[in-house]
Backbone as CSV, one residue per row, in Angstrom:
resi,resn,N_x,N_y,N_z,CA_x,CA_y,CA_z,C_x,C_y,C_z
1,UNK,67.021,28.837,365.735,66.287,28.509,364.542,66.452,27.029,364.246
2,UNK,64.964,26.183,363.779,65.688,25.099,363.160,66.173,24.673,362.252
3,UNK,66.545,23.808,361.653,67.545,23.417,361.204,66.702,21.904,360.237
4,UNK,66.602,22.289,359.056,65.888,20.965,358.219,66.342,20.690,356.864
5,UNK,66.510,19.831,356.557,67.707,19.540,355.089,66.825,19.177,353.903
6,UNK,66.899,19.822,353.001,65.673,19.941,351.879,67.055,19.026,350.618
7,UNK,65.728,18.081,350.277,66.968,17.478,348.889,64.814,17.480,348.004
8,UNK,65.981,17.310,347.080,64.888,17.473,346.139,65.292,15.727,344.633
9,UNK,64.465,14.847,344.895,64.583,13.973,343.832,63.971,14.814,342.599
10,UNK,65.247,14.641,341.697,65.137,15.420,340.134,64.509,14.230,339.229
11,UNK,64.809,12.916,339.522,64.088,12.045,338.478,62.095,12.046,338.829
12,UNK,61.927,12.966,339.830,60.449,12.666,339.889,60.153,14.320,339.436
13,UNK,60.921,14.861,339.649,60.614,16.171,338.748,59.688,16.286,337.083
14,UNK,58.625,16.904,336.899,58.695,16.331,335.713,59.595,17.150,334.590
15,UNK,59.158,16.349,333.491,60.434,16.931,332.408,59.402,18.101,332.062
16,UNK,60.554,19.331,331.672,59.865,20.855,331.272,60.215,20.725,329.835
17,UNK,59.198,21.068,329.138,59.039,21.154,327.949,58.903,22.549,327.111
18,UNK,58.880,23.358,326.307,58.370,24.556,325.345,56.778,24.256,325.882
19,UNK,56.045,23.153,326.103,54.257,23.186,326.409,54.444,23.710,327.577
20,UNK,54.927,23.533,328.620,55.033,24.060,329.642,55.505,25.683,330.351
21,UNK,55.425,26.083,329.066,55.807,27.734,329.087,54.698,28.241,329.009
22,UNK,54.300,29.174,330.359,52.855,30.184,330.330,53.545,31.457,329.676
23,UNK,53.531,31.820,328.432,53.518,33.200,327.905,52.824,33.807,328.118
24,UNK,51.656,33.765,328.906,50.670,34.709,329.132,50.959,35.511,330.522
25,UNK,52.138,34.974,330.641,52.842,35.512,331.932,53.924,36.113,331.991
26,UNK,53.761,37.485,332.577,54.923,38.132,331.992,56.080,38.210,333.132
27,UNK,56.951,37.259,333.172,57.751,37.160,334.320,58.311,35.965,334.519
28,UNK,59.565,35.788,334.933,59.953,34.511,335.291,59.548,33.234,335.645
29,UNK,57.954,33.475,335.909,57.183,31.882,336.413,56.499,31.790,335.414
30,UNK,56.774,32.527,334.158,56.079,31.951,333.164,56.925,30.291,332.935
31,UNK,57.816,30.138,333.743,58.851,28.759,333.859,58.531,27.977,334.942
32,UNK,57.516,28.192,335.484,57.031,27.705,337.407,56.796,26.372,337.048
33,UNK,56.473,25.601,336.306,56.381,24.231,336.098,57.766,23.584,335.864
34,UNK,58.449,23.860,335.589,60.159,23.709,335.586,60.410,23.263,337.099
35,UNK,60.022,23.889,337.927,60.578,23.636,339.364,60.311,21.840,339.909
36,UNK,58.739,21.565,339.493,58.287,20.272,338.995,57.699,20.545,341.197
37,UNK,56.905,21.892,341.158,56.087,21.741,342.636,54.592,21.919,342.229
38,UNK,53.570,20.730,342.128,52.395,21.189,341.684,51.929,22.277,343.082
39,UNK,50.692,23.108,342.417,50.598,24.100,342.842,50.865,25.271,343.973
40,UNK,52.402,25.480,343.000,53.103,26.233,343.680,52.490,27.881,343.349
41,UNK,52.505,28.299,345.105,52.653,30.144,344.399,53.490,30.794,344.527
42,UNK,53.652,31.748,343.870,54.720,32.431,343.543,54.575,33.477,344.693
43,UNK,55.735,33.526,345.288,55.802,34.938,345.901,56.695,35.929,345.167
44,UNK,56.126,36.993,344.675,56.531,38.291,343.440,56.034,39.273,343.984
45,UNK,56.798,40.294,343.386,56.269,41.599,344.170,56.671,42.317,342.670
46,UNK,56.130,42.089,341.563,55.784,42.825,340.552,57.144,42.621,340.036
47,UNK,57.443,42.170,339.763,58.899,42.579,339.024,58.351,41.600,337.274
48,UNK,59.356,42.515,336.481,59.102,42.014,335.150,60.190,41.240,334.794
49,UNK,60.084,41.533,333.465,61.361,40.838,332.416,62.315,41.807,332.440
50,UNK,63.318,41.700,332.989,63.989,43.023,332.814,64.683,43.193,330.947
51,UNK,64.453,43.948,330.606,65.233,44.451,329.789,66.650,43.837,328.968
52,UNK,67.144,43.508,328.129,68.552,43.384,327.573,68.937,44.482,326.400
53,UNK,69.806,45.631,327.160,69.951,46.275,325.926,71.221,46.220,325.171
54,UNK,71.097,46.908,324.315,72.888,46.189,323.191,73.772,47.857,323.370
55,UNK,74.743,47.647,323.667,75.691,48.717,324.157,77.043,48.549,323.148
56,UNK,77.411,49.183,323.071,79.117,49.381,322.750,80.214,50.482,323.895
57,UNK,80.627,49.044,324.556,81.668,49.531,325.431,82.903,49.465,325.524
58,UNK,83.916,50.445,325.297,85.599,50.122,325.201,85.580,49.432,323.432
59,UNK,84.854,49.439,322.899,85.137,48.763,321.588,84.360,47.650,321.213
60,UNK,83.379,47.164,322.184,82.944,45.869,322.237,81.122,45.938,322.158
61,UNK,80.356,44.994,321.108,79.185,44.775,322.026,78.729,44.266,322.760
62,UNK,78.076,44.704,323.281,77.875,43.927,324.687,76.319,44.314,324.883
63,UNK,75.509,43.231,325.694,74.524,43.223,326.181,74.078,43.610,327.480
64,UNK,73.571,44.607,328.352,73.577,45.279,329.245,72.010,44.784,329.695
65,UNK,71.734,43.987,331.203,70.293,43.469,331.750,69.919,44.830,332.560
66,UNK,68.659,45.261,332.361,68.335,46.215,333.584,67.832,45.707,334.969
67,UNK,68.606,45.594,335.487,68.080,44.817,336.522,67.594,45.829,337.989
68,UNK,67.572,47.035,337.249,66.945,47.811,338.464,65.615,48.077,337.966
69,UNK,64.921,47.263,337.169,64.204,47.198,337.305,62.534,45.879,338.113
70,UNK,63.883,45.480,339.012,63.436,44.337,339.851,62.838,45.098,340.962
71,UNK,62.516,44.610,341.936,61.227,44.967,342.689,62.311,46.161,343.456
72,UNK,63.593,45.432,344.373,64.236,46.337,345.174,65.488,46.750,344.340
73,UNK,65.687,46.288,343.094,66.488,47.111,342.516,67.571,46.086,341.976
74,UNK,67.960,45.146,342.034,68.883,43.843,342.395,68.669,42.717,341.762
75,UNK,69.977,42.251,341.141,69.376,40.659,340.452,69.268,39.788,341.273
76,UNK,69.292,39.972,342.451,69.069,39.337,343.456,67.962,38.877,343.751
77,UNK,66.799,39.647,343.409,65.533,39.319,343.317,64.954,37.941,342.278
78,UNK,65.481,38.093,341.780,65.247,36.425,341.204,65.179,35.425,341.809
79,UNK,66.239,35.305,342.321,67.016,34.223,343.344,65.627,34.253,344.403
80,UNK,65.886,35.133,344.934,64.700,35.159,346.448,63.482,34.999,346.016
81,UNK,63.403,35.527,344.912,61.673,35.444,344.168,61.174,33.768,344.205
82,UNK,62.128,32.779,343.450,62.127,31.552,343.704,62.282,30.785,344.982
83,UNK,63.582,31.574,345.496,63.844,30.432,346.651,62.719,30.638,347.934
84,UNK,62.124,32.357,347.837,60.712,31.710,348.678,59.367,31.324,348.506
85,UNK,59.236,31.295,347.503,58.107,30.724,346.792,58.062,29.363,346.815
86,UNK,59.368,28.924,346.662,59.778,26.857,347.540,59.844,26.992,348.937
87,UNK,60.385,27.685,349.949,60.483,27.587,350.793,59.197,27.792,352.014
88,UNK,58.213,28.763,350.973,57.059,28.806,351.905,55.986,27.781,351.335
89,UNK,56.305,26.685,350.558,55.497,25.981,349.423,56.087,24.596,350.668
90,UNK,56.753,24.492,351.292,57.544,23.520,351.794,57.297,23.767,353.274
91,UNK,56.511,25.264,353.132,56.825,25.696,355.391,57.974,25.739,355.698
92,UNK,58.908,26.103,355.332,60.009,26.531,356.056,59.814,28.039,356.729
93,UNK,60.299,28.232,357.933,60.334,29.167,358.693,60.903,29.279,360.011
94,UNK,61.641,30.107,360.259,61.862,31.182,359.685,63.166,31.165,358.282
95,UNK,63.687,32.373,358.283,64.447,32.161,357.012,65.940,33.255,357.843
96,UNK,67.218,32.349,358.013,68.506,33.153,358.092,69.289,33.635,356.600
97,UNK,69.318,34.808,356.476,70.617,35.188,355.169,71.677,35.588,356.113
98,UNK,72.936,36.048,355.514,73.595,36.927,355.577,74.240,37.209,354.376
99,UNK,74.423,38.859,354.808,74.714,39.609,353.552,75.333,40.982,354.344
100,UNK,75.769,41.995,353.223,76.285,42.601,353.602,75.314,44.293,352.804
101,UNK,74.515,43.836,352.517,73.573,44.646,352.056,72.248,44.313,350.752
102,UNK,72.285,44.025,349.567,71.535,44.035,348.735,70.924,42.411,348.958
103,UNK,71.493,41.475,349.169,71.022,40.028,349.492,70.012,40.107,350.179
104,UNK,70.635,41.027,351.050,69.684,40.875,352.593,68.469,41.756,352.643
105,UNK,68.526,42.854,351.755,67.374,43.863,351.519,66.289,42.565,350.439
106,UNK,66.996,42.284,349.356,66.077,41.376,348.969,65.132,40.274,349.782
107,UNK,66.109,39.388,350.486,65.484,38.433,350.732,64.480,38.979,352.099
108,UNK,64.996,40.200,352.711,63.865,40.791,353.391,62.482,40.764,353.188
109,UNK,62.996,41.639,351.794,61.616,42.240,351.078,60.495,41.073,350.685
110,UNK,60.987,40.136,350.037,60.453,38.413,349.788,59.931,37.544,351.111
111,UNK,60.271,37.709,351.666,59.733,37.258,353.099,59.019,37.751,353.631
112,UNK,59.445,39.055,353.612,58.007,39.977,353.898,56.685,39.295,353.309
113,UNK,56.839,39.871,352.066,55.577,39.165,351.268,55.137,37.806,351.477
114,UNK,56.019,36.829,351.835,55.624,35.286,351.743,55.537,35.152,353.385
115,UNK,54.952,36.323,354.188,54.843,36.189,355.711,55.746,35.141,356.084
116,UNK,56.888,35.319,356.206,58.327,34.527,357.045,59.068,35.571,357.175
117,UNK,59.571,35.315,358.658,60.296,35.848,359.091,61.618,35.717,358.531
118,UNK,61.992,37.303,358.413,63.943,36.929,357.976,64.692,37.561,358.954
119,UNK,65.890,36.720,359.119,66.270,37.082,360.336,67.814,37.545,358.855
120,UNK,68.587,38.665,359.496,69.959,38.666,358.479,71.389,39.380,359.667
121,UNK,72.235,38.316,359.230,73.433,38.732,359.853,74.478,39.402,358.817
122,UNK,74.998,40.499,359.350,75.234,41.456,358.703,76.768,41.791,359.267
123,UNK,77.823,41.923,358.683,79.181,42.760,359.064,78.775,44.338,359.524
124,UNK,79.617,44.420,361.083,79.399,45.693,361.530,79.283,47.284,360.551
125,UNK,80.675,46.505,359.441,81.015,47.724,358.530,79.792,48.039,357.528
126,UNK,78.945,47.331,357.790,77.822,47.448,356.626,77.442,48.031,355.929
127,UNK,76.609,48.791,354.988,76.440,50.486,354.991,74.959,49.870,355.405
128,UNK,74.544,51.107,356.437,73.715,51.342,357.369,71.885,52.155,356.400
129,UNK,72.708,52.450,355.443,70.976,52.814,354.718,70.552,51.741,353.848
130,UNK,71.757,50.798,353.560,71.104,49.052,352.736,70.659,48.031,354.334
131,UNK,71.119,48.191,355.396,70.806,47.657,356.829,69.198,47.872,356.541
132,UNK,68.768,49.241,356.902,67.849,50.194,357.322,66.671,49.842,356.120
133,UNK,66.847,49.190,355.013,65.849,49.009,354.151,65.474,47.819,354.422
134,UNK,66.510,46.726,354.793,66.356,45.341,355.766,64.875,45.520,356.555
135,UNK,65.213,46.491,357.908,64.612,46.796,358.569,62.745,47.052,358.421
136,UNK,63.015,47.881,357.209,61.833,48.570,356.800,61.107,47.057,356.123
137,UNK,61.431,46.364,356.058,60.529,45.397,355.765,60.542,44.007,356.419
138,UNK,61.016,44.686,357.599,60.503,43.841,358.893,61.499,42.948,359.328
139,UNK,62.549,42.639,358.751,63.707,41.918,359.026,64.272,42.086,360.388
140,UNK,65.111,40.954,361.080,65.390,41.230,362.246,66.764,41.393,361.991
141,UNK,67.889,42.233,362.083,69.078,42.452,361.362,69.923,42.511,362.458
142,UNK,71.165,41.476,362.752,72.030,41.713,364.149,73.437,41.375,363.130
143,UNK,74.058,42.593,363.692,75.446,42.921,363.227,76.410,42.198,363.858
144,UNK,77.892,41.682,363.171,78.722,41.084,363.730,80.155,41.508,363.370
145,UNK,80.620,41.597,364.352,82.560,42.122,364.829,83.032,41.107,363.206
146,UNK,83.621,41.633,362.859,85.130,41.164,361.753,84.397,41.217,360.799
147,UNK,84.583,40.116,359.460,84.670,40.232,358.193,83.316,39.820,357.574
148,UNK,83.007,40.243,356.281,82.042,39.284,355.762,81.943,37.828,355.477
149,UNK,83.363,37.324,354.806,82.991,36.363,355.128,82.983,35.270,356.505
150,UNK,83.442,36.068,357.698,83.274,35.273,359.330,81.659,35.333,359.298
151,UNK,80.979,36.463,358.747,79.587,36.240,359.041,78.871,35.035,358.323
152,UNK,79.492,34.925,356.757,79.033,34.232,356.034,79.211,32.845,357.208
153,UNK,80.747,32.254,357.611,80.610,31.158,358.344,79.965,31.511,359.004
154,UNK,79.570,32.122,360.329,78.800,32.071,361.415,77.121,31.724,361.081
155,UNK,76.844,32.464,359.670,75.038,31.871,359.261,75.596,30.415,359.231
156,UNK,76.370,29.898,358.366,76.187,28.517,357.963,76.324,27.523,359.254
């Protein structure tokens, strides 16, 4: 795979303002001018606002995000929702993760959609039905002997 070093000058970014908020959008790129990429698209696969609900746990309130209600289930989907929506806005391709399951189902699933290939290196011990959802959305998934984080070094 190659290998290309993305920097991004923030002083040519423009400044994000409250005008720059699409409310008519129900989803995280109602902030897409923030990134400061003119016409960028979004690669999304339906996911909303998730939810904040107010809980009392052990004694405490607390605010609870639903975040299964993201496309594959994962707040992870955020992350990938953005980072390929720049990355195919830029042509990068293909795309390496590693993960040890939900990273890698995400950024699958996102690549899928933004036609790039994801390639994901994965610890042998993996669990094999978060692998297998990799798969199902086209990912090329090769397992590796020892720990997660040896895999983590070996992507980088």
């Amino acid at each position: 795979m190659r290998r290309r070093q993305l920097t991004a000058d923030r002083r040519a970014a423009p400044r994000h303002t409250r005008a720059g908020i699409n409310p008519g959008r129900p989803s995280r790129w109602r902030y897409a001018d923030a990134l400061g990429i003119p016409g960028l698209k979004p690669v999304a696969l339906g996911e909303a606002r998730t939810p904040l609900l107010s809980r009392r746990l052990v004694g405490l309130d607390v605010a609870v995000k639903m975040e299964t209600q993201n496309s594959t289930g994962s707040f992870k989907d955020r992350g990938s929702s953005v980072r390929l929506s720049v990355l195919r806005a830029q042509v990068v391709t293909p795309v390496l993760e590693d993960s040890s399951g939900n990273g890698g189902l995400s950024v699958a699933a996102y690549c899928a959609a933004a036609g790039i290939h994801a390639k994901i290196l994965a610890p042998a011990t993996s669990s094999p039905a978060k692998l297998s959802q990799s798969r199902f959305h086209g990912a090329e998934v090769e397992l590796r002997p020892g720990t997660r984080q040896g895999t983590a070094d070996e992507a980088r």
